[in-house]
C-alpha positions in Angstrom: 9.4 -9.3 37.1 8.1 -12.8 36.8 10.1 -15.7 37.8 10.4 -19.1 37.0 10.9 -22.0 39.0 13.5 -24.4 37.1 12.3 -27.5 39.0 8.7 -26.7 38.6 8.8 -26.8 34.8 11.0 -29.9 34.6 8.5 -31.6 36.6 5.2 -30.0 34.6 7.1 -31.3 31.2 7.5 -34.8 32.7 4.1 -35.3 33.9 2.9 -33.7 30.5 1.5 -31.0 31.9 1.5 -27.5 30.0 3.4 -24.4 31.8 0.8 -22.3 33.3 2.7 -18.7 32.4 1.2 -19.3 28.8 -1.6 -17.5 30.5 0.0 -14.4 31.6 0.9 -13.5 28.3 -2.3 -13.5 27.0 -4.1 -12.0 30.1 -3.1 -7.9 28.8 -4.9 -8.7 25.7 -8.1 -10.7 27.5 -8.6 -7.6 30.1 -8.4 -5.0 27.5 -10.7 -7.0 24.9 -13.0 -7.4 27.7 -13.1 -3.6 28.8 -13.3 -2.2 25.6 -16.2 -4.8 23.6 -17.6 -7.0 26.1 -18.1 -4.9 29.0 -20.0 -2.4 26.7 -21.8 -4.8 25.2 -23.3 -6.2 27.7 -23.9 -2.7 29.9 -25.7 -2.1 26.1 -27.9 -5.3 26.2 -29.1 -4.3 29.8 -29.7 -0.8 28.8 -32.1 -1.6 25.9 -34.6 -3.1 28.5 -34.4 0.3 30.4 -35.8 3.5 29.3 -32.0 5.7 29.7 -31.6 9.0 29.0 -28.3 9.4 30.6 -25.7 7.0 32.1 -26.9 7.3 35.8 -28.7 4.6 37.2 -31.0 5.9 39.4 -32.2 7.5 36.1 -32.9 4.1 34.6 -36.5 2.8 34.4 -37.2 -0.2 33.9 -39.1 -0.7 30.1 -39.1 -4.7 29.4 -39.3 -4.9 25.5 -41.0 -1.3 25.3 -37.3 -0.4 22.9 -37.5 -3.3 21.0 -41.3 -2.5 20.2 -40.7 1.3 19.5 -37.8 0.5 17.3 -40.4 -1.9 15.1 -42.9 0.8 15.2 -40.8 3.3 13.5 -42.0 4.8 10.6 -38.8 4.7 9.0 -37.7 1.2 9.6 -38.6 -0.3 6.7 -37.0 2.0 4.6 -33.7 1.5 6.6 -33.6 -2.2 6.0 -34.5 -1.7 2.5 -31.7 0.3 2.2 -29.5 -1.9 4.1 -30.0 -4.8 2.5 -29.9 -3.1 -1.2 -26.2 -1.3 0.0 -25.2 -4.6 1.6 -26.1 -6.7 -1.8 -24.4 -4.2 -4.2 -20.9 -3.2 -2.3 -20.7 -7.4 -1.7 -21.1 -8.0 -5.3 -19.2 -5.0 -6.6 -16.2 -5.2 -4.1 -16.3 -9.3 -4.6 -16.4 -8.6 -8.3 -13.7 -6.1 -8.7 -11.3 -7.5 -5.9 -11.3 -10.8 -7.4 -10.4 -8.8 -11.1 -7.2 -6.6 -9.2 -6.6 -10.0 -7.3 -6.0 -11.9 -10.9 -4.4 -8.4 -12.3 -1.6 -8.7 -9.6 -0.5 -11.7 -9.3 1.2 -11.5 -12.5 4.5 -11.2 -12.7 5.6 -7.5 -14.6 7.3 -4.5 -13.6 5.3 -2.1 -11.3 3.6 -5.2 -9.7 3.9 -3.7 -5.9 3.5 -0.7 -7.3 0.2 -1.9 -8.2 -0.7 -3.7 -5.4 -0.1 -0.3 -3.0 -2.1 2.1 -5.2 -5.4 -0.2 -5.6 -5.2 -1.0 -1.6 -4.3 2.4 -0.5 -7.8 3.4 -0.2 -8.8 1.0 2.2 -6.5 2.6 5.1 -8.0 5.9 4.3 -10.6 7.5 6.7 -14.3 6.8 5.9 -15.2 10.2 7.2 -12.2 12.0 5.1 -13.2 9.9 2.0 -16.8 10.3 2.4 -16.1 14.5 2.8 -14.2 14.4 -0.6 -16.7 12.2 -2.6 -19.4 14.5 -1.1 -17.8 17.5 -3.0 -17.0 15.9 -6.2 -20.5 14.0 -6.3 -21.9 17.8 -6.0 -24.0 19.1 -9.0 -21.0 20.8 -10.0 -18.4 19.4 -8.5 -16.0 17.5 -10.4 -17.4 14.0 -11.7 -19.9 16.5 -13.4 -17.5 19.1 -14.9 -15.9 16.0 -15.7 -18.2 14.5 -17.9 -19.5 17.9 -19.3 -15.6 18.4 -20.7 -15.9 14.7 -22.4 -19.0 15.7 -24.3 -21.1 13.8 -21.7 -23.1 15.6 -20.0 -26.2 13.4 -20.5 -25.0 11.3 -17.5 -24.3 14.4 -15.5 -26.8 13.3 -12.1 -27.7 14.8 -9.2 -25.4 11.7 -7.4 -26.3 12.5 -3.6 -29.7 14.5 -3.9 -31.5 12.0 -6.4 -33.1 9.7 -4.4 -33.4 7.1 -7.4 -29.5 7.1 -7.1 -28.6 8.3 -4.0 -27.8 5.0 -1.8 -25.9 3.2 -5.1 -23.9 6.7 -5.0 -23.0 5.5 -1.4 -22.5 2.2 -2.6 -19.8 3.6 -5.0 -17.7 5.6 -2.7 -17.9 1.9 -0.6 -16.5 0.0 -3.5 -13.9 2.1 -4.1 -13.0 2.6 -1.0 -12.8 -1.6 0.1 -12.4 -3.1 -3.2 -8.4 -3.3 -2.8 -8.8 -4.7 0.6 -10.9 -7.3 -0.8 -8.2 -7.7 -3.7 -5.2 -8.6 -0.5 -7.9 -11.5 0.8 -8.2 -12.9 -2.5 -4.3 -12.1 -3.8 -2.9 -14.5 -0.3 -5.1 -17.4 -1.2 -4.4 -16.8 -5.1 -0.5 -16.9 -3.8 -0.9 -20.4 -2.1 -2.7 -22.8 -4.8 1.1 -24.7 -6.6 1.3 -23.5 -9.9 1.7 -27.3 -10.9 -1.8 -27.7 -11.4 -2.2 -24.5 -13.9 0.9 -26.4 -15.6 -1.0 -30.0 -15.7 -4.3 -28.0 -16.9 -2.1 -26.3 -19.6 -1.2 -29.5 -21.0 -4.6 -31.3 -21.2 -5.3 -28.2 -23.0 -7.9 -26.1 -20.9 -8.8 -22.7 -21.3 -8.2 -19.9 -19.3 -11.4 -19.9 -18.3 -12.0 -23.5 -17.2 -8.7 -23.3 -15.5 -10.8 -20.1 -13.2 -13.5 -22.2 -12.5 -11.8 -26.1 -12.0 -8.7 -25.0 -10.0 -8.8 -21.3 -9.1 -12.3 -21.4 -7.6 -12.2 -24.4 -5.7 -8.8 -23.7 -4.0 -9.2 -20.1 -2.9 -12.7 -20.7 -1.6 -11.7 -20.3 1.9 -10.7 -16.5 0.6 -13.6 -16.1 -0.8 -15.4 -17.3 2.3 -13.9 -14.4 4.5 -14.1 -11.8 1.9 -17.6 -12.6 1.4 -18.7 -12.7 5.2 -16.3 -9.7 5.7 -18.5 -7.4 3.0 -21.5 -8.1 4.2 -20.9 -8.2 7.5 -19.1 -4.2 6.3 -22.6 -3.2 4.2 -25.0 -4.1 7.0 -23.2 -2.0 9.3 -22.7 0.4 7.3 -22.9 4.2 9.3 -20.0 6.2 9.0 -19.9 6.5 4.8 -23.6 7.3 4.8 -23.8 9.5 7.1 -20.9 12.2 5.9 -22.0 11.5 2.5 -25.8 11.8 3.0 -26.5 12.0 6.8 -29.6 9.6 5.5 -30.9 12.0 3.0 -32.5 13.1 0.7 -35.9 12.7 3.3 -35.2 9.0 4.1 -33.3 7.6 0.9 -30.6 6.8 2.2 -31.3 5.7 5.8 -29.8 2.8 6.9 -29.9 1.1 10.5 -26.9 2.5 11.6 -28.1 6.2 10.8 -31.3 5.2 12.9 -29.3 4.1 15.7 -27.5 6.9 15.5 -30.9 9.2 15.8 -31.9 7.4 18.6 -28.7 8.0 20.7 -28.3 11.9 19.4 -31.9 12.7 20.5 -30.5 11.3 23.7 -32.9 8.1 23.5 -30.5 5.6 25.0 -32.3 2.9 25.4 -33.9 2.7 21.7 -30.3 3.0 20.3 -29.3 0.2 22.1 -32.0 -1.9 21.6 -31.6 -1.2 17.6 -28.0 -2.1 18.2 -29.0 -5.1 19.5 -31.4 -6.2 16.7 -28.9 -5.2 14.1 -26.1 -7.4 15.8 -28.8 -10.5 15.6 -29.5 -9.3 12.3 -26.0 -9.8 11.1 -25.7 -12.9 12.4 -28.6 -14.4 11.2 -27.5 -13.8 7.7 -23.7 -13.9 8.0 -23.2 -17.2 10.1 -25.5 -19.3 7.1 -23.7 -17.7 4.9 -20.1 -18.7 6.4 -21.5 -22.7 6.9 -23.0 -22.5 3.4 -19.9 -21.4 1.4 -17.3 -23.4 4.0 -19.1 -26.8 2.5 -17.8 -26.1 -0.7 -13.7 -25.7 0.6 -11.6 -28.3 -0.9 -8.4 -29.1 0.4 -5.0 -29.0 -2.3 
């Protein structure tokens, strides 16, 4: 049990000093947040300069940027940022899109509001493996988005939604959108919930529309909401792994690999090395589009 001394923290308040067991409290939370993400990631940034096929050292040769090389000279790799990029820029806009709509549904006032506000974030908490497994059977050629639209008299738009590889990745992207669109909805519903209704009531009387009160006062104040939704979903849809691969596992061929399904081929083949040196890229690659991103939009915050 840890004890104070009295006289000690009389004398560190009078020489304005700050108490040093502030420090304790956090140090449970440092050691396990540096065990868990940045122990491994560094053991990972030193593997991917050695060729690893197993986590014993003495099996480690030493490969300088031999990974980073191989990982450029995939024959796939170009097809996996592709894909990337195009799930990253269509779940962003969708879930930005649609959470920003439930976010401006729900923060009216009627009956069923929480109601609301559970159902359309209820996804998000949801397993991406569980969801993935159910969307897989209902996007089947016959599973039930198809019967579905043969009962309505459309079955025109019945598709091949997972084996079409015209479709297949914005058939991923769907099942993403769905899944984080409500999330989205809570990031955009707090900052909705802090602008002062006094300036929708001042805009109402110098007689502005709707929509000029959504650009000129609901815009500008919940732009630091729509900073961290923004770098949160793309930041989500460049990492993307988990959806893809129980929906897809990358297919049909190569349609719908993304760089996390080619790290993922890397490690399962046992190539240790390669998957952590594609790790590595993708984590700069992240960064190099997130962080401008974050600077860009923050310029634009006002303050209420």
């Amino acid at each position: 049990m840890l004890r104070t001394n009295p006289n000690r923290l009389e004398i560190s308040r009078k020489n304005g000093m700050k108490s040093p067991y502030s420090l304790y409290l956090v140090m449970p939370a440092l050691i396990v947040y540096t065990v868990l993400f940045i122990l491994p990631a560094a053991v990972g940034i030193v593997m991917s300069f050695f060729n690893a096929k197993s986590f014993t050292l003495s099996k480690w040769t030493f490969a300088g940027w031999r990974n980073y090389q191989n990982v450029f000279e995939d024959p796939y790799i170009s097809v996996a940022i592709t894909n990337t990029l195009t799930f990253s820029i269509v779940t962003t806009i969708g879930k930005m899109v649609l959470g920003m709509s439930l976010a401006l549904f729900v923060n009216k006032k009627f009956r069923g509001t929480q109601y609301m506000r559970t159902v359309f974030f209820l996804p998000a908490v949801l397993s991406n493996v569980a969801v993935g497994l159910v969307f897989r059977s209902m996007m089947h050629p016959n599973g039930l988005i198809n019967q579905a639209l043969l009962a309505v008299g459309l079955e025109s738009m019945k598709q091949n939604w997972l084996t079409d590889p015209n479709i297949a990745i914005f058939s991923c992207a769907f099942v993403e959108i769905w899944k984080w669109s409500g999330y989205t909805m809570v990031i955009f519903l707090a900052g909705l919930q802090s602008i002062d209704t006094t300036y929708y009531e001042a805009a109402e009387i110098d007689g502005a529309s709707p929509w000029q009160r959504f650009c000129n006062i609901t815009m500008p104040l919940i732009m630091p909401a729509f900073n961290n939704a923004l770098v949160i979903n793309i930041v989500g849809g460049l990492k993307v792994f988990d959806l893809v691969q129980t929906l897809t596992k990358g297919g049909p061929g190569s349609a719908t690999s993304v760089f996390g399904t080619l790290i993922f081929s890397s490690f399962s083949n046992g190539n240790y090395g390669r998957g952590c040196a594609a790790s590595v890229i993708l984590t700069i690659f992240v960064i190099l589009i997130a962080v401008p991103t974050n600077q860009f939009i923050s310029r634009k915050e006002v303050e209420a």
